[in-house]
Structure formats: structure tokens, C-alpha cells
N, C-alpha and C positions, 0 to 999 in steps of 0.2 A: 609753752613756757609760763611756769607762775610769777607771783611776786612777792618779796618781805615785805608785810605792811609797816610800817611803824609809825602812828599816829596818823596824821591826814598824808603822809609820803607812801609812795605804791614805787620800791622799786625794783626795777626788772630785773630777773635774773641772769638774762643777756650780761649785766656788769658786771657781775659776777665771774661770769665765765671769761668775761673779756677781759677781767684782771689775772685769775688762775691763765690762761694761756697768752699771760704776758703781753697784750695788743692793747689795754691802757697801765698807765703807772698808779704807784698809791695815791701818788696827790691827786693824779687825776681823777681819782676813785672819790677822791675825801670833795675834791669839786662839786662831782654830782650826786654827792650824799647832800651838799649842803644844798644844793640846786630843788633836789625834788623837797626838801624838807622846808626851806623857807624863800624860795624864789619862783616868781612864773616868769620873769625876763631873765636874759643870761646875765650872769654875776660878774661881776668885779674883782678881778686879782684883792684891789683893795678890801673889800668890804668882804670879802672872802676870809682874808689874812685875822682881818678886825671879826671876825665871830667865831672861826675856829680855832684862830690862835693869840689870844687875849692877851693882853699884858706887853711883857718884855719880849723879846726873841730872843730864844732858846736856842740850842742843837739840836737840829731837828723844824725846827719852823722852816717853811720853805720860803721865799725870796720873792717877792713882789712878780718877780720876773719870769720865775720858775713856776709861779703861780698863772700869769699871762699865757707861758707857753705851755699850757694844761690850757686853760679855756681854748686859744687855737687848737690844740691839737684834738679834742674836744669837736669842736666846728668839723674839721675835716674827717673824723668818724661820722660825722652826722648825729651826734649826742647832742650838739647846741647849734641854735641860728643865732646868726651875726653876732660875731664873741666882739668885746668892747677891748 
């Protein structure tokens, strides 16, 4: 398997695949976009929310919580150690 470089972020094409055959969600996708691109500890629903989704909440911004349950479920793929 290769990888998409983008900037100092290397990611796996596993995510990829893992989101086409539906075994993670978008957000969860948009997590570990943000994860390999500015984080080496696991993220924050919070501080997640506060850099991809700036400003106001929109339709469409996910939920602090819905956010949360993406880094666990995350964890239990084995994409993240010990989700906060």
C-alpha cells in the first residue's frame, strides 16, 4: 500500500479504502486528516471542532460529541491510542 503525501502528512491508503467500504465514517476520515497533518498525540473532539470547523456552527459541523464518538471508534479500529 502507498501513501497521499500532503505536506509533512503521509496518509495511508488503508483510510481510504476504509472509508470506500464503509468501516470508518466521514468525520471519522476528517479526524485523521486532521490527526496526521497537525497532531502526534490523539486529538480533542474539542480542538478538532476549533480547526476544522472555525467560526459559527453551521449544518453540517459535527457535534462535540459526534466528534468524541469518531476518536473512540477510531481507538477501537486501532487508528488511535488512548482517545481523550
Amino acid at each position: 500500500m502507498g501513501n497521499l503525501i500532503s505536506g509533512d502528512a503521509h496518509i495511508p491508503n488503508q483510510l481510504f479504502e476504509d472509508l470506500h467500504e464503509g468501516k470508518i465514517t466521514h468525520v471519522m476520515f476528517m479526524v485523521m486528516l486532521w490527526h496526521y497533518r497537525y497532531s502526534t498525540e490523539v486529538p480533542t473532539s474539542t480542538v478538532i471542532r476549533q480547526h476544522m470547523w472555525p467560526g459559527r456552527r453551521t449544518k453540517g459541523t459535527p457535534s462535540i460529541e459526534t466528534l468524541q464518538q469518531a476518536i473512540e471508534r477510531l481507538q477501537a479500529l486501532g487508528y488511535l491510542k488512548g482517545a481523550r
